[in-house]
SESEVO-151919 format. One line per 4 residues: their letters; for each residue x, y, z of C-alpha. Coordinates in Angstrom, 1 decimal. Example, Ala and Ser with C-alpha at 12.3 -4.5 7.8 and 13.67 -1.06 7.14 Angstrom:
BEGIN
as	12.3,-4.5,7.8  13.7,-1.1,7.1 .
This chain:
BEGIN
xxxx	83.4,79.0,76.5  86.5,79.3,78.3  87.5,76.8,81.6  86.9,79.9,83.5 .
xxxx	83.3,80.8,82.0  82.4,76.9,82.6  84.1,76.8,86.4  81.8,80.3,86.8 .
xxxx	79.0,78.8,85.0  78.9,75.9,87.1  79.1,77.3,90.3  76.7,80.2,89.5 .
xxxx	74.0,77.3,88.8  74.6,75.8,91.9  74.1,79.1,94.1  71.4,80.5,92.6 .
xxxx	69.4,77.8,92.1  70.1,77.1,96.0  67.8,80.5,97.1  64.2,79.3,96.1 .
xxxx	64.1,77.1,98.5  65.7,79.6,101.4  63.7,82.1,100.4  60.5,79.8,100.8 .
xxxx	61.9,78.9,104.0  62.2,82.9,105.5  58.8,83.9,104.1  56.7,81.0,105.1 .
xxxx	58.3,81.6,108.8  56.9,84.7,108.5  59.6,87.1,107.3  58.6,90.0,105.3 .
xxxx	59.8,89.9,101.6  61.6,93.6,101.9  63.4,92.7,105.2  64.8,89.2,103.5 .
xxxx	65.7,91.0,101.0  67.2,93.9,103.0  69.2,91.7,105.5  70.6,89.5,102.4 .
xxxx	72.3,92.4,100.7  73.5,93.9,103.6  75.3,90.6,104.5  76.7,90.5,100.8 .
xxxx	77.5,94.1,100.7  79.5,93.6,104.3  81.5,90.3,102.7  82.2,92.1,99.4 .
xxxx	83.4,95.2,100.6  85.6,93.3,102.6  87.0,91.7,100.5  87.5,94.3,98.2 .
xxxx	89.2,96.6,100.4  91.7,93.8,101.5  92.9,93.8,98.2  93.2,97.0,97.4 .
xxxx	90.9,97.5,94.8  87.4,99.5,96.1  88.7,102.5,95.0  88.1,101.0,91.4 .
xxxx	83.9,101.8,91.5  85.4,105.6,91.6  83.4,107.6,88.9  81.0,104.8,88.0 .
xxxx	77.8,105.2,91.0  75.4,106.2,88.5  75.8,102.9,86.6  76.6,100.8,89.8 .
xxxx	73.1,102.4,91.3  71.3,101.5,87.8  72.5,97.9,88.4  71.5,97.9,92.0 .
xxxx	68.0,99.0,91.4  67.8,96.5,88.0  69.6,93.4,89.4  69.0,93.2,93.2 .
xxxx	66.7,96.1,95.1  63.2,95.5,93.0  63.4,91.8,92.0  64.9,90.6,95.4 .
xxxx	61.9,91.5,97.1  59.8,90.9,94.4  60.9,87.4,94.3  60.4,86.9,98.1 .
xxxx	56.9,88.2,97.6  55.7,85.9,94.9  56.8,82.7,96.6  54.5,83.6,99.5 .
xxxx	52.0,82.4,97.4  53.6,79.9,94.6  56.1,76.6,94.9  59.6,77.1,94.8 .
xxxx	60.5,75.3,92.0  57.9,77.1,90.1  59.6,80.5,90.9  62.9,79.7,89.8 .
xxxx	61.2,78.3,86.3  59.1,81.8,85.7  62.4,83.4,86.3  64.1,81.3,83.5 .
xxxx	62.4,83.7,81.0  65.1,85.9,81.8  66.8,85.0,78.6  64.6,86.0,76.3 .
xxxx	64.0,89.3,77.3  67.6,90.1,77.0  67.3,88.4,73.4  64.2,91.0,73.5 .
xxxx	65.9,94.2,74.7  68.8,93.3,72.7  66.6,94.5,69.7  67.1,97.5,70.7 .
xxxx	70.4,98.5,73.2  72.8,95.5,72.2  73.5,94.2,69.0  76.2,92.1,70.0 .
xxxx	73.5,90.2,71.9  71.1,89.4,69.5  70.7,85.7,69.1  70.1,83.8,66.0 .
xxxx	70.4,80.1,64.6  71.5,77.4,66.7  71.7,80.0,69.9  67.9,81.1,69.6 .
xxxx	66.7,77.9,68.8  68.6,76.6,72.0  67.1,79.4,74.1  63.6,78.5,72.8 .
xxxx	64.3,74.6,73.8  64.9,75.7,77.2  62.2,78.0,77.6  59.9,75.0,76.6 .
xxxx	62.4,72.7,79.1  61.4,74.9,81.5  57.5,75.1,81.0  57.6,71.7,81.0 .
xxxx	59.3,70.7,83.7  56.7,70.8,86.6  53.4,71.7,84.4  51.9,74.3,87.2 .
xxxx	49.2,76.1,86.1  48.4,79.3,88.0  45.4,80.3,86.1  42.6,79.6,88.5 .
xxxx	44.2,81.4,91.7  44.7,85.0,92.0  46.9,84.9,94.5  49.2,82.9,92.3 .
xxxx	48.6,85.1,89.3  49.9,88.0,91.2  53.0,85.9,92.9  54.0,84.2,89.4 .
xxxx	53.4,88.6,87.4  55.9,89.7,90.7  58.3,86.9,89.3  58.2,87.6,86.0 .
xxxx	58.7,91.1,86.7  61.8,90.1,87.9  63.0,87.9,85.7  63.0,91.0,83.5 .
xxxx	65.1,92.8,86.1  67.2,90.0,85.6  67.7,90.5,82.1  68.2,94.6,82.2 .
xxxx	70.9,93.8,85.1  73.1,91.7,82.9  73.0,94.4,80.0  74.3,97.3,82.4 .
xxxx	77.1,95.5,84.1  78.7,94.4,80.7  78.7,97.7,79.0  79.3,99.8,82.2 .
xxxx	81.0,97.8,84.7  82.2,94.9,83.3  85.8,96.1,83.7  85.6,96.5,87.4 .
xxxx	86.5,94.1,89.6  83.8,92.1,90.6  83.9,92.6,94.9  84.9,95.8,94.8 .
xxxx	81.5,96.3,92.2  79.4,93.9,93.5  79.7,95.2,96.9  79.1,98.7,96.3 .
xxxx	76.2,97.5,94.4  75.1,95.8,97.1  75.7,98.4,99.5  73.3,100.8,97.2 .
xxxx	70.1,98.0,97.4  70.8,98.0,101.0  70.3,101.4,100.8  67.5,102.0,98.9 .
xxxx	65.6,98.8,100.7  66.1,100.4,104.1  63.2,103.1,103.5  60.8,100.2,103.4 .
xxxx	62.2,97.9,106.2  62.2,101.1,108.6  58.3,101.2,107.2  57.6,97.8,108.0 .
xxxx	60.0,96.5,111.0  59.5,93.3,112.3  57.6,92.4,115.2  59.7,89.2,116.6 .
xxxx	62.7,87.7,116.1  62.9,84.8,113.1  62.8,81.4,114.2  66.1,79.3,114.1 .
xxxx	65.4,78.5,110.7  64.4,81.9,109.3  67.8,82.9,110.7  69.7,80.0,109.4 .
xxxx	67.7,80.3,105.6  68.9,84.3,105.7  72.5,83.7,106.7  73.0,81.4,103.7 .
xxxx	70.8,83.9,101.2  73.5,86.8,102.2  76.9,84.5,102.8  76.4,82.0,99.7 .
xxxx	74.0,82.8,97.1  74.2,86.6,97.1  78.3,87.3,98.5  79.7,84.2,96.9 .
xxxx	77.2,83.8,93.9  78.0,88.0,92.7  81.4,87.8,92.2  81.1,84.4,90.1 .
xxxx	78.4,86.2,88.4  80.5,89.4,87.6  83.1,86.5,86.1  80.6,84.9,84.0 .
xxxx	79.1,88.0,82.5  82.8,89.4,81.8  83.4,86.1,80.1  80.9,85.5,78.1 .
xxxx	78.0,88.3,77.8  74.9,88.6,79.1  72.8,86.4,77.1  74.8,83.6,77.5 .
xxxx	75.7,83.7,81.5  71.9,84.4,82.2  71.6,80.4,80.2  71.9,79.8,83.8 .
xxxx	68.2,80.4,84.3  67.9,76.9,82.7  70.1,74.8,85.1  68.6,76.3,88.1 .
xxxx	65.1,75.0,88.4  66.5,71.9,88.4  68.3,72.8,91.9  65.6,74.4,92.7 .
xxxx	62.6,71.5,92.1  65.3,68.9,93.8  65.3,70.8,96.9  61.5,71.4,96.8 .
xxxx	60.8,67.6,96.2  63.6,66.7,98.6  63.1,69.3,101.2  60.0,71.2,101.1 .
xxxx	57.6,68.3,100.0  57.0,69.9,96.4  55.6,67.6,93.5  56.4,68.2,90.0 .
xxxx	54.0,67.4,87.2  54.4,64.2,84.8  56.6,66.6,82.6  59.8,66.7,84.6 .
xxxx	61.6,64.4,83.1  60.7,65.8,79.3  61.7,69.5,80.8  64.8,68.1,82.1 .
xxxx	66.3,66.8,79.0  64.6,70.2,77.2  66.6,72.8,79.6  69.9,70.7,79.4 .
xxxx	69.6,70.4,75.5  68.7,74.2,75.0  71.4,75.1,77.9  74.1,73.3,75.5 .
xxxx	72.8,75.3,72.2  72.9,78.4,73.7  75.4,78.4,74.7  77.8,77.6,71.0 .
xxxx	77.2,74.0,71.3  80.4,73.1,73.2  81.1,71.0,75.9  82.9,72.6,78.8 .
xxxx	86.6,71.4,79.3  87.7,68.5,81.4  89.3,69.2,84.5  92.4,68.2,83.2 .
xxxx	92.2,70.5,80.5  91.5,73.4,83.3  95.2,72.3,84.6  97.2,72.4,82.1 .
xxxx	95.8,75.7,80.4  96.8,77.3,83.8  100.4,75.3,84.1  101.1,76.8,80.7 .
xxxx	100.4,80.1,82.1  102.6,79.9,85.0  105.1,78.3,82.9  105.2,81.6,80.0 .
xxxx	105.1,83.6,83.8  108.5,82.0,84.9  109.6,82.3,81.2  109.2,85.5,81.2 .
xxxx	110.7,86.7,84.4  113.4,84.0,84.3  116.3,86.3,82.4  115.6,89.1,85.5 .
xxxx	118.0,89.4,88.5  116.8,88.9,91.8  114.4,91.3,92.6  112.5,90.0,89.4 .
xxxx	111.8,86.5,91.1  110.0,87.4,93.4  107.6,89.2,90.9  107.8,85.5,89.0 .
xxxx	106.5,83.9,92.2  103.8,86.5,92.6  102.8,85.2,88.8  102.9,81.8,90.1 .
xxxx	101.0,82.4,93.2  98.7,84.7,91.2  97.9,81.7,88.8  97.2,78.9,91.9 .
xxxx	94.5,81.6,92.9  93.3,81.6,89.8  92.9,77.8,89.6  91.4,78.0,93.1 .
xxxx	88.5,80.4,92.3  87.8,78.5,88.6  88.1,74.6,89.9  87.1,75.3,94.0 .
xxxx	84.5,77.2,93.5  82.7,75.2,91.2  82.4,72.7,94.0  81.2,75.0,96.4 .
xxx	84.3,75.8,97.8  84.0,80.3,97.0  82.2,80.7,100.0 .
């Protein structure tokens, strides 16, 4: 993968393995799963929109709302509530492992709508490692409570949601830019999630920490973590950006052991080394570039920029130092937000 794809990659992990343990937070405080879900797209949609009409480029979604509603519905209106419903009655960290599955249903539904997804070899033998990483890395069984039967099938249902997202927004709106699409994605869920907040309207105002757990789900891990996202999937397809499914239940059981009291099973340690192993195979084997490397792929760019406006008169520089300054961005959104920075 490219230094972008691993920057993305990176920082994708880190958000969305961040919103297990905010979402166990809002419901257990007592807010309903379609109003945590409502209230977190409508502060992404607000952000993203924002953003996208400071720079010029909302007018981009134009002639692309059937898709952009298709992706709404498949990647954020049914499995964010969905999600927020389940872990009313299962762990955290068990959530975020269920919804590693997410992988191989693309892999499944790539039988059939994307060929160019279709893993074999050394890719589907790394996605089957970390589906095994993943089942072992806390060893819950939900078998003998049907309460968490039905939270861990609303999950999974997600994670399916999860995989049909993926597969729209590369073959439909992959050559948008990601706030301007994002947001108006967003901005559709909000939508279609209002009819069942307006059905079901709270009865109090959240505690402190409801409020706090909702203003990071909207700001970070949906505003933030969808643009990334958009980057990722652009960069290297579906399959591979949704290998981030592996890395995040290890956010998400770190929070839940650190924070929340959770206790994984003896097989954490096994699953661990399973989900980083299978993460690495699936995704070509390579290791992501050194910082270093990330610096002087971008200085070359600038350099061919100024090469390349350098014969022009006056006027022309100017359009060299937009190159230049366009490149800096660049490196800020690939290196800054992998630390955490994008927000």
């Amino acid at each position: 993968m490219s230094p972008r794809a691993w920057a993305a990659f990176g920082a994708v992990s880190a958000l969305w393995g961040i919103p297990y343990l905010f979402i166990k937070v809002a419901v257990d405080a007592g807010v309903a799963p379609a109003l945590l879900a409502w209230v977190r797209v409508v502060l992404g949609a607000a952000v993203l929109l924002a953003l996208a009409w400071r720079a010029g480029v909302l007018g981009s979604v134009r002639g692309h709302g059937r898709w952009l509603a298709v992706f709404a519905v498949a990647e954020i209106a049914v499995p964010f509530p969905l999600i927020a419903a389940g872990e009313q009655h299962v762990a955290s960290s068990l959530a975020a492992i269920i919804i590693a599955s997410a992988p191989l249903f693309v892999a499944l539904l790539a039988l059939r709508f994307d060929a160019t997804e279709r893993v074999t070899g050394r890719r589907l033998c790394g996605l089957l490692i970390g589906l095994a990483g993943v089942v072992a890395l806390v060893g819950i069984d939900v078998a003998g409570q049907a309460d968490e039967l039905a939270g861990a099938g609303a999950i999974l249902l997600a994670a399916f949601c999860y995989a049909v997202g993926p597969m729209v927004l590369k073959r439909h709106l992959a050559d948008l830019d990601p706030r301007a699409s994002m947001g108006a994605a967003l901005a559709l869920a909000a939508l279609f999630l209002t009819p069942a907040v307006a059905l079901d309207p709270p009865s109090a105002v959240p505690s402190a920490s409801a409020i706090g757990a909702l203003l990071a789900l909207g700001f970070l891990c949906t505003a933030a973590a969808f643009v990334l996202y958009g980057v990722l999937v652009a960069e290297v397809g579906a399959g591979r950006a949704l290998v981030i499914t592996y890395i995040n239940p290890v956010v998400a059981v770190g929070l839940g052991v650190a924070i929340l009291g959770e206790r994984p099973g003896a097989g954490a340690v096994a699953g661990l080394l399973l989900i980083l192993a299978g993460s690495w195979l699936s995704t070509d084997g390579r290791l992501p570039p050194s910082p270093t490397a990330v610096v002087t792929r971008l200085r070359s760019r600038r350099q061919r920029g100024r090469a390349i406006e350098a014969p022009s008169l006056e006027p022309a520089r100017g359009s060299g130092a937009a190159v230049d300054h366009a490149s800096a961005i660049e490196y800020e959104i690939c290196v800054g937000s992998q630390s955490g920075a994008s927000a």
